[in-house]
C-alpha positions as CSV (number, residue, x, y, z in Angstrom):
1,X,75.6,23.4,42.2
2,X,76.7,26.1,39.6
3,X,79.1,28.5,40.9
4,X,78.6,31.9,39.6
5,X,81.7,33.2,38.1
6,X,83.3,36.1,40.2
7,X,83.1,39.7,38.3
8,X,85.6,42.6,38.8
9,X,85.0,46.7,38.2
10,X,87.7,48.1,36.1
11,X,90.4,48.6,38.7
12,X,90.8,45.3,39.5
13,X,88.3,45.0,42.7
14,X,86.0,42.3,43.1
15,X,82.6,43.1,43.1
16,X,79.8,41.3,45.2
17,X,76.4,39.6,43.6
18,X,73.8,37.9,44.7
19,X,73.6,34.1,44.4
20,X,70.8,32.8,42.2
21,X,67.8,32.1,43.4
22,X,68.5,35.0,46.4
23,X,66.0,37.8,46.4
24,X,67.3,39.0,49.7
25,X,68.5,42.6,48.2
26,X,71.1,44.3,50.7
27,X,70.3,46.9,53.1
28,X,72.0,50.3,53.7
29,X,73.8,51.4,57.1
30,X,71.4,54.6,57.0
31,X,68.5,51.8,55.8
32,X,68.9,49.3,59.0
33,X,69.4,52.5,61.5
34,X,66.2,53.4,60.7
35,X,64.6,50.2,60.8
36,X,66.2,49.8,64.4
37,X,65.2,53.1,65.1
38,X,61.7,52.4,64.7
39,X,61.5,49.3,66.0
40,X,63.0,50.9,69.2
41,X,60.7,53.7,69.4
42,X,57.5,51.8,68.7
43,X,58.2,49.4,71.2
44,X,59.9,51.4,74.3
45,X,57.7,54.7,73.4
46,X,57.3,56.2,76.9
47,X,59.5,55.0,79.8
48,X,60.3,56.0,83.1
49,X,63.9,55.0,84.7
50,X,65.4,55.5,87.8
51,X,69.1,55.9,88.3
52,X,72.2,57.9,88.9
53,X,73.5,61.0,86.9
54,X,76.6,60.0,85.5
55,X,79.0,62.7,83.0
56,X,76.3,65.4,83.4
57,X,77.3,68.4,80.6
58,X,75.8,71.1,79.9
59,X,76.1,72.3,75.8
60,X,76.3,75.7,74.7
61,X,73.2,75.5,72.8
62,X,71.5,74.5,76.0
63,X,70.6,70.7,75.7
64,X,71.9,68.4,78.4
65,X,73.8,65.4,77.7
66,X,74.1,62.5,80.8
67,X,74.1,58.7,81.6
68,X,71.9,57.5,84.1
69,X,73.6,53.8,85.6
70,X,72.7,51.8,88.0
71,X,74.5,48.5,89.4
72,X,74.9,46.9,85.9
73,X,74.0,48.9,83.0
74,X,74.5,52.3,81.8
75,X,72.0,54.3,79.2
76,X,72.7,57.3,77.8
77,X,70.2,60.4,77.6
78,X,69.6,63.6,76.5
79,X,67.4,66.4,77.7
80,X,66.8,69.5,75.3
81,X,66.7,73.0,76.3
82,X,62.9,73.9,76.3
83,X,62.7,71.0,78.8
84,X,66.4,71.8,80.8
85,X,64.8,75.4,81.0
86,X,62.1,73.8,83.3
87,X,64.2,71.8,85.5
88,X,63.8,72.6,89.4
89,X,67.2,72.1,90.5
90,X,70.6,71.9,89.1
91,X,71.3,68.4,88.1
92,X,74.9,66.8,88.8
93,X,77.0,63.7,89.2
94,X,75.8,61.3,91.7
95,X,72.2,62.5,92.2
96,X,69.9,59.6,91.7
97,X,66.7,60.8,89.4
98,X,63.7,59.6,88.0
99,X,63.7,60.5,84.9
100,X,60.4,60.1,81.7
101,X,60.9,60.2,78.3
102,X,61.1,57.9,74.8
103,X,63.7,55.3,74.4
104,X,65.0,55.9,70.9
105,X,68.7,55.2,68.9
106,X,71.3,57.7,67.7
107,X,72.3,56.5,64.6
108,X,75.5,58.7,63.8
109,X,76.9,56.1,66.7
110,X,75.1,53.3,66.9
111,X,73.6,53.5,70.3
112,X,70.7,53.8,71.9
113,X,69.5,56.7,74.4
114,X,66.6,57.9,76.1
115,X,65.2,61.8,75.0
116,X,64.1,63.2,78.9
117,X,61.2,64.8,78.6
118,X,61.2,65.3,82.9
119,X,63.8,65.0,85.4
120,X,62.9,64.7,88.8
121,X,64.8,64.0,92.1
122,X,64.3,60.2,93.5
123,X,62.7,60.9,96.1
124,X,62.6,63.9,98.9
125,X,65.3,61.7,100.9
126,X,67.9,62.3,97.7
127,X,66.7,65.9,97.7
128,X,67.5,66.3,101.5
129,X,70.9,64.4,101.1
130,X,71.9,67.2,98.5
131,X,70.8,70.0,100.7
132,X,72.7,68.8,103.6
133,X,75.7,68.2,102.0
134,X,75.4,71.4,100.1
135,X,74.6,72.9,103.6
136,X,77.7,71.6,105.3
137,X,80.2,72.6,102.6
138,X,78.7,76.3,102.9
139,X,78.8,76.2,106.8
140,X,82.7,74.8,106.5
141,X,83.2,78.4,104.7
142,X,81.9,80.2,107.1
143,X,78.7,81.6,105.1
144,X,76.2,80.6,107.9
145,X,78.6,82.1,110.9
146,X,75.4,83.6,113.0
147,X,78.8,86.5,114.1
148,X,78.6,88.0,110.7
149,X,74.6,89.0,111.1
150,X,74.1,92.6,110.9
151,X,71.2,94.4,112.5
152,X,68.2,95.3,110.8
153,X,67.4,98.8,110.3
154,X,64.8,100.3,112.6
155,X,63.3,102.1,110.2
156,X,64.7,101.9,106.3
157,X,64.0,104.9,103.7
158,X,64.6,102.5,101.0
159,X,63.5,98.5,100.9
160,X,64.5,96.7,97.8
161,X,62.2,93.5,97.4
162,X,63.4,90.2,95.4
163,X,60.8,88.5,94.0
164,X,58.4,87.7,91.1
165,X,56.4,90.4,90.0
166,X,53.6,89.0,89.4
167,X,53.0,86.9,92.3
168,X,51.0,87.6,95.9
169,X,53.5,87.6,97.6
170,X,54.5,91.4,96.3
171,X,51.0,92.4,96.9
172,X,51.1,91.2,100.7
173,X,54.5,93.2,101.3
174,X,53.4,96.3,99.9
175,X,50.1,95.7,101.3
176,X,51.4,95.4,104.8
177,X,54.1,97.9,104.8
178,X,51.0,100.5,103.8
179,X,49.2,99.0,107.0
180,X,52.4,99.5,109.3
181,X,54.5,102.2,107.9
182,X,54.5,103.3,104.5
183,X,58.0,103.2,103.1
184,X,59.2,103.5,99.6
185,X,59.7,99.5,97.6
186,X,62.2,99.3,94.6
187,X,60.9,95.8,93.1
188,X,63.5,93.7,91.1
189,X,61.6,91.2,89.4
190,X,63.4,87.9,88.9
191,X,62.2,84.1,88.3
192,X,61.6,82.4,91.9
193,X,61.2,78.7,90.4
194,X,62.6,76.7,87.4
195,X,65.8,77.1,85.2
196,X,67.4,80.5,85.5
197,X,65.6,81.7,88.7
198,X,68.5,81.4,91.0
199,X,71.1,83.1,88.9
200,X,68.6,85.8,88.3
201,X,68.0,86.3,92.1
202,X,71.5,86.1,92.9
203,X,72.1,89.1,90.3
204,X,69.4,90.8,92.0
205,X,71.0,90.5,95.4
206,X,74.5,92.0,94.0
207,X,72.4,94.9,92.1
208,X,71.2,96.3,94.9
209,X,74.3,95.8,96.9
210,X,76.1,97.8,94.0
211,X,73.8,101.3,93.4
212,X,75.8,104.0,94.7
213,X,74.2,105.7,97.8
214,X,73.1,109.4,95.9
215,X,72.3,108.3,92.6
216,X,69.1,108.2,90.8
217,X,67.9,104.9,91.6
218,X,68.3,104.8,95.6
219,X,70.7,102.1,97.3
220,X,68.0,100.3,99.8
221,X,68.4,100.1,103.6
222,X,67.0,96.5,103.7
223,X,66.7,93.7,100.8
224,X,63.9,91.1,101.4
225,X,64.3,88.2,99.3
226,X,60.5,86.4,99.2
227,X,58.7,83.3,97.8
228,X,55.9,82.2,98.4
229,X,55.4,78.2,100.0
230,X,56.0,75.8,97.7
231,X,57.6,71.7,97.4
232,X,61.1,71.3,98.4
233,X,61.5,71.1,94.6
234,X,59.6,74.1,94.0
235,X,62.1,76.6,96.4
236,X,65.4,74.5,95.6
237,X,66.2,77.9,93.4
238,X,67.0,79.3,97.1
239,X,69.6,76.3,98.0
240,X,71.9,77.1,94.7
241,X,74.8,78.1,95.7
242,X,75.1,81.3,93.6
243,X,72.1,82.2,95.3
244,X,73.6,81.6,99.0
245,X,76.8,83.2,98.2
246,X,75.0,86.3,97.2
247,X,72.7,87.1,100.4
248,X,76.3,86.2,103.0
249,X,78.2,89.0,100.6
250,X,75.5,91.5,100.5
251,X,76.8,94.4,101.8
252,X,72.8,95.6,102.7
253,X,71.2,93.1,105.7
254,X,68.7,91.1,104.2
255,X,65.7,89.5,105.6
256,X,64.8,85.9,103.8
257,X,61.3,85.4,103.8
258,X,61.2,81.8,101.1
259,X,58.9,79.6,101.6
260,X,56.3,78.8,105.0
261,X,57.0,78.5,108.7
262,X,58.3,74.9,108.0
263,X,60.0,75.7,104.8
264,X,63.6,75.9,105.4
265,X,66.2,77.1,102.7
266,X,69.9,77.5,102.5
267,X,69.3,81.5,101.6
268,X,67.6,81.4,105.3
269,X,70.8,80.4,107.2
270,X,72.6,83.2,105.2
271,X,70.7,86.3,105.7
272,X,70.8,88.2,108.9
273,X,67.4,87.2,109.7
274,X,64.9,84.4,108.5
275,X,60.9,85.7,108.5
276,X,58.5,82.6,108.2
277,X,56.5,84.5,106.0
278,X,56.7,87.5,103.6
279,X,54.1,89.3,105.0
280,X,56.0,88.2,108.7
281,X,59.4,89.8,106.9
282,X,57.0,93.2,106.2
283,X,56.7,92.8,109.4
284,X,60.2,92.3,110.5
285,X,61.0,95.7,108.3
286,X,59.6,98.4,109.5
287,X,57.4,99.4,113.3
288,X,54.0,100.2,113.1
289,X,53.8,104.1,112.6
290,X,50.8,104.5,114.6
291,X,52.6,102.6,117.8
292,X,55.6,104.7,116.8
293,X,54.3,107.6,117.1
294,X,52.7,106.7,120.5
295,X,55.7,105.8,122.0
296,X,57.5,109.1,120.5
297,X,53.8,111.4,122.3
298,X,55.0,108.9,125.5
299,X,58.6,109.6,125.8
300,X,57.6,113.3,125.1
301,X,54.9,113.3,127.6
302,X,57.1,111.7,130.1
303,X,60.1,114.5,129.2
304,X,57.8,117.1,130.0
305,X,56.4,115.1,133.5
306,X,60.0,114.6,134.6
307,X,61.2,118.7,134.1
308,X,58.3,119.6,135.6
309,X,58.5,117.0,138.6
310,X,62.2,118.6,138.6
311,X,60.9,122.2,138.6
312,X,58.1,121.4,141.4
313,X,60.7,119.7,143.9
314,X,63.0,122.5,143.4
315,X,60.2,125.3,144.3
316,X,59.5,123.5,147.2
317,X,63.4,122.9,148.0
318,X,63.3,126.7,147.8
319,X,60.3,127.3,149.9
320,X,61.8,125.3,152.8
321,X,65.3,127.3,152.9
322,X,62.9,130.3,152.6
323,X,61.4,130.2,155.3
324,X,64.1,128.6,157.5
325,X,66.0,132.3,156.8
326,X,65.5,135.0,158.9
327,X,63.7,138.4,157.8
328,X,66.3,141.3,156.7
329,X,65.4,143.3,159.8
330,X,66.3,140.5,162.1
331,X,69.9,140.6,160.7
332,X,70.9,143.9,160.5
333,X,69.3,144.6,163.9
334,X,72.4,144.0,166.1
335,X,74.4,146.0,163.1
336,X,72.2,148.5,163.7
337,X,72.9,148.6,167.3
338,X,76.6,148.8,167.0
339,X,76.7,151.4,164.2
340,X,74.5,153.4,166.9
341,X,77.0,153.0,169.7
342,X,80.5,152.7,167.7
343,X,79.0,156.8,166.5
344,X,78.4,157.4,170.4
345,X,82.1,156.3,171.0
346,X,83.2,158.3,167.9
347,X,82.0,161.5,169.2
348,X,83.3,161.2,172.6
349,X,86.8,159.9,171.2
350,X,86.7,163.1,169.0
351,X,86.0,165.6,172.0
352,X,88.6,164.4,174.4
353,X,91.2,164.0,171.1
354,X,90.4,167.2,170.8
355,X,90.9,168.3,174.4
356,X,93.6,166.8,174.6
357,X,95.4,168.1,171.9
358,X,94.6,171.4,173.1
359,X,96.4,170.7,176.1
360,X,99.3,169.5,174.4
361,X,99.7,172.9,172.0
362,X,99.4,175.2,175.8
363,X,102.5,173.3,176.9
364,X,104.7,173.5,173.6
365,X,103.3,177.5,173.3
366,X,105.0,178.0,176.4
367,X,108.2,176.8,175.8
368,X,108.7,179.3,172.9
369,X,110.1,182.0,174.5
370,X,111.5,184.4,172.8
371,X,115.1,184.5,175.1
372,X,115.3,180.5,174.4
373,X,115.4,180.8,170.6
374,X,117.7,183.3,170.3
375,X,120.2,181.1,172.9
376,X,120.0,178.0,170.4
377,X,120.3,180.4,167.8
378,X,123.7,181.9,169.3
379,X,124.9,178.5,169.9
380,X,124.3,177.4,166.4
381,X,126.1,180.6,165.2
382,X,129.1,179.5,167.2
383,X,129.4,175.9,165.7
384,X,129.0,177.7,161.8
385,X,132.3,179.8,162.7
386,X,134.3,177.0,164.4
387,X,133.6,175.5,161.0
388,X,136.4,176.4,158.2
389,X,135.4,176.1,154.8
390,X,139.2,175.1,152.7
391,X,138.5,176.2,148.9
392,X,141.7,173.2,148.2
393,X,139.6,170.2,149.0
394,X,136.9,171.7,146.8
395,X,138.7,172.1,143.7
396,X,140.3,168.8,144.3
397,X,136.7,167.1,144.2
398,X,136.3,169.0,141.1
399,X,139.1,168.1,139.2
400,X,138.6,164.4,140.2
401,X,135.1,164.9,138.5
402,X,136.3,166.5,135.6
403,X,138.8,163.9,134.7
404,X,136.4,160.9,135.2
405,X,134.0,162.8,132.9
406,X,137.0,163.5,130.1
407,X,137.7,159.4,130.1
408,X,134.1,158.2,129.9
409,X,134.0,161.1,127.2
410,X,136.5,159.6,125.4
411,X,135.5,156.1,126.0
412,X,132.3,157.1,124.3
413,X,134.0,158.6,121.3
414,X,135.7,155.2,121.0
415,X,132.8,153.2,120.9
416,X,130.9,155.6,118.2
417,X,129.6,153.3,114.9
418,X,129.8,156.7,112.2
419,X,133.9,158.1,113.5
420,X,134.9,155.4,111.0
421,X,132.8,156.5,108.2
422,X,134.1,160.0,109.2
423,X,137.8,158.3,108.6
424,X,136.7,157.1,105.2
425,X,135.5,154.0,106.5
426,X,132.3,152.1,105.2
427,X,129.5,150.0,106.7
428,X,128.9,147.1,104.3
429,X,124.9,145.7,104.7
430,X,123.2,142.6,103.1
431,X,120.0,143.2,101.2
432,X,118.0,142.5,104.8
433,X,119.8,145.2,106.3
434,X,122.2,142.6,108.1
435,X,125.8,143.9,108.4
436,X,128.1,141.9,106.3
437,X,131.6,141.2,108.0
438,X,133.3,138.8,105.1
439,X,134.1,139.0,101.5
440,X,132.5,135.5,101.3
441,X,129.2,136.8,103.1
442,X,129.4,139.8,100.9
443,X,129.8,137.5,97.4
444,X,126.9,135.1,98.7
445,X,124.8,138.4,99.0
446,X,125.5,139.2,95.5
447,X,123.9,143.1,96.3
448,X,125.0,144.9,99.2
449,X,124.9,148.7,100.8
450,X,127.6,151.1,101.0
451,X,126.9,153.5,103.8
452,X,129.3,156.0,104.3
453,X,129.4,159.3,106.7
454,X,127.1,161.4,104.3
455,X,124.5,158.7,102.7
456,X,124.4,154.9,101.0
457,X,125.3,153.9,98.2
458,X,123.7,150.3,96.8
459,X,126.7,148.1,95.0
460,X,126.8,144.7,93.3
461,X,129.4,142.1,94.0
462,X,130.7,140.4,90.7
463,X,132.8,138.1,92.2
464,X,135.9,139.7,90.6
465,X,138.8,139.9,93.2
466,X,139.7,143.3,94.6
467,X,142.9,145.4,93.3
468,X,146.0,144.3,95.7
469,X,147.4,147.3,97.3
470,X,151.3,147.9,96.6
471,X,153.6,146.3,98.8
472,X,155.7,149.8,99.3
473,X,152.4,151.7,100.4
474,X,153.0,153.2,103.8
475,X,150.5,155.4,106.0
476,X,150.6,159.0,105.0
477,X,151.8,160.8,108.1
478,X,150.9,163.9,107.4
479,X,147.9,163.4,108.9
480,X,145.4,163.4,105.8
481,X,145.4,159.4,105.2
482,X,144.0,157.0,107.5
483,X,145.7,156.4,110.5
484,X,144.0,153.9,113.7
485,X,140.2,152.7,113.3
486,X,139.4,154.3,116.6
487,X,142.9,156.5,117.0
């Protein structure tokens, strides 16, 4: 055998060649990717596997990116986001699925993966297990507590309706609140099925809750969030969480109205009331006017029956007493009687007054004789001279008078507010006419008033201190200075 001498580039390195007789030319990385690649896809082209979700992840550009596993093996898969967009519920770790799609290679890294295509639950019994531990981990929070259910509204001004616009089920509410009362709707349309439909009902839930009562758009009285009946998969928009923890903090009751009689939902343990139907949660909303009205005509009609029943046992009450009183005549009869005799007695009680009183002035007439008079007269002549009238004592009464007079004169000369202004003496006043006894009072006034015999005069205190009087400075005695306050 002839060994092929070994070649090298320029550098130094060692450069491979093929052995003679070899026409086997080598491949490329990117040249036996695709090769696998093919072979992959032509031979797995559509598959359907069944296993858990493993390192779910959502991208930003929408695509999902999982590992489904079972016992022994592990594959790797990606959904994109036109098919993501579709999904029915929210996929995460642990959740076994059935999933279809083409088994193809990723050749940046050399692995193989499967391209979902559809995603579905394996099984109603894995579905269930995820709404029961969902609705357990919600109930531990206290979301379902049936002590946190608000009444519904009588009758609402306002109901705000959560559901697809386009659906029946808006046409049966309005249709039936026309039937039974009409009201005013405010419709905010959301997605009730596939990707995005349970964050948009959740936002719809807060909107409402968050209109100001006043402002343009009205703030509802009552929410209904409706669906119509669907798979478990079809209404699982209604067990997301966002969507539950929306309808327990709404601060407007909300009646949930998803699904059928049988359907059940999470959004149905967290409103304040659960309608089987929407056209039952119509229902639920508002009375019947017709039968409202009745009942108002009834309780009107039975207002009226009860005054007048009122007014009827009264006139007869009155009636009775009526005629259990005597006539007018009957009682003043015996008054009557004794007006007639106490006048009899009257006139006879006048005569013999008057008789005797007559009597009475005959005996006094005729003891006032003449020679009796003047004999008490005489008498009390006699007693007036025994009686000496001493001019001493008088005078001394007199003079006693006088002299109390002369001190309680004096006494009131004492006490007189203007002699000391006649001595040159002033009366100092604050500017609210309150006297002022103190140099401090009068500096704290800062304007006082001078009031002397013949007027006032208004001063200002500058807080300088007054002249000091000589020490040698006696009283003038000559009787022109000042001499005692009240001397």
């Amino acid at each position: 055998m002839v060994e092929t001498p070994a070649r090298f580039d320029a550098s130094g390195r060692l450069l491979a060649q093929s052995p003679e007789g070899d026409n086997l030319a080598p491949l490329s990385i990117t040249e036996i990717s695709g090769m696998l690649k093919r072979m992959v896809e032509d031979r797995f082209g559509h598959v359907r596997l069944r296993g858990e979700i493993s390192g779910f992840k959502r991208a930003a550009s929408g695509h999902v990116y999982l590992a489904l596993k079972d016992e022994n093996a592990v594959i790797d898969g990606v959904m994109w986001k036109g098919g993501a967009q579709r999904l029915a519920f929210a996929p995460q770790d642990g959740i076994e699925v059935v999933v279809s799609g083409k088994v193809t290679t990723y050749p940046g890294r050399s692995k193989y993966q499967i391209v979902i295509e559809t995603m579905e639950l394996a099984g109603e019994g894995a579905l269930m297990q995820l709404f029961e531990r969902l609705k357990a981990q919600l109930a531990a929070e206290g979301l379902f507590d049936p002590a946190k259910r608000r009444p519904i509204p009588l009758l609402p001004r306002v109901i705000g309706v959560v559901t697809s616009p386009t659906g029946a089920v808006i046409r049966d509410i309005l249709h039936r609140l026309a039937d039974r009362c009409p009201s005013r709707v405010l419709v905010w349309p959301v997605l009730v099925q596939g990707e995005g439909a349970a964050a948009q009902v959740a936002a719809a839930v807060r909107g409402f809750g968050a209109l100001a009562p006043g402002a343009a758009v009205p703030r509802p009285d009552l929410i209904i969030v409706a669906r119509g009946g669907g798979s478990i998969e079809d209404l699982w928009a209604f067990n997301e969480e966002a969507v539950v923890r929306a309808v327990a903090a709404s601060p407007i009751p909300v009646i949930s109205a998803v699904g059928h009689e049988t359907d059940t939902t999470l959004c149905d343990f967290a409103a304040d009331l659960r309608a089987p139907t929407p056209t039952a949660a119509a229902e639920m909303a508002v009375p019947v006017r017709v039968e409202l009205l009745a009942g108002l005509a009834e309780l009107g009609a039975r207002t009226q029956r009860c005054v007048h029943r009122r007014l009827d046992l009264a006139r007869e009450r009155l009636e009775v007493q009526r005629r259990l009183l005597p006539r007018p005549e009957t009682l003043l009869e015996p008054q009557r009687q004794r007006v007639d005799d106490l006048g009899e007695r009257l006139r006879r009680g006048l005569s013999l007054r008057v008789a005797h009183a007559r009597r009475d002035l005959a005996d006094a007439g005729g003891a006032l004789r003449p020679a009796l008079l003047h004999r008490r007269q005489e008498r009390a002549r006699h007693q007036l001279e025994v009686v000496r009238l001493t001019p001493v004592l008088l005078e001394r009464r007199f003079k006693d008078a006088s002299d109390r007079l002369t001190a309680l004169s004096r006494v009131a000369q004492s006490l007189d507010p203007t002699r000391p202004m006649r001595l040159g003496f002033a009366l100092v006043t604050g500017p609210e006419g309150g006297l002022l006894r103190s140099s401090a009072a009068a500096r704290a006034a800062g304007r006082v008033m001078l009031s002397f015999e013949d007027g006032s005069v208004p001063a200002t205190v500058d807080g300088a201190p007054p002249p000091r009087a000589p020490r040698s400075a006696k009283p003038d005695q000559s009787g022109g200075g000042q001499h005692d306050l009240f001397g």
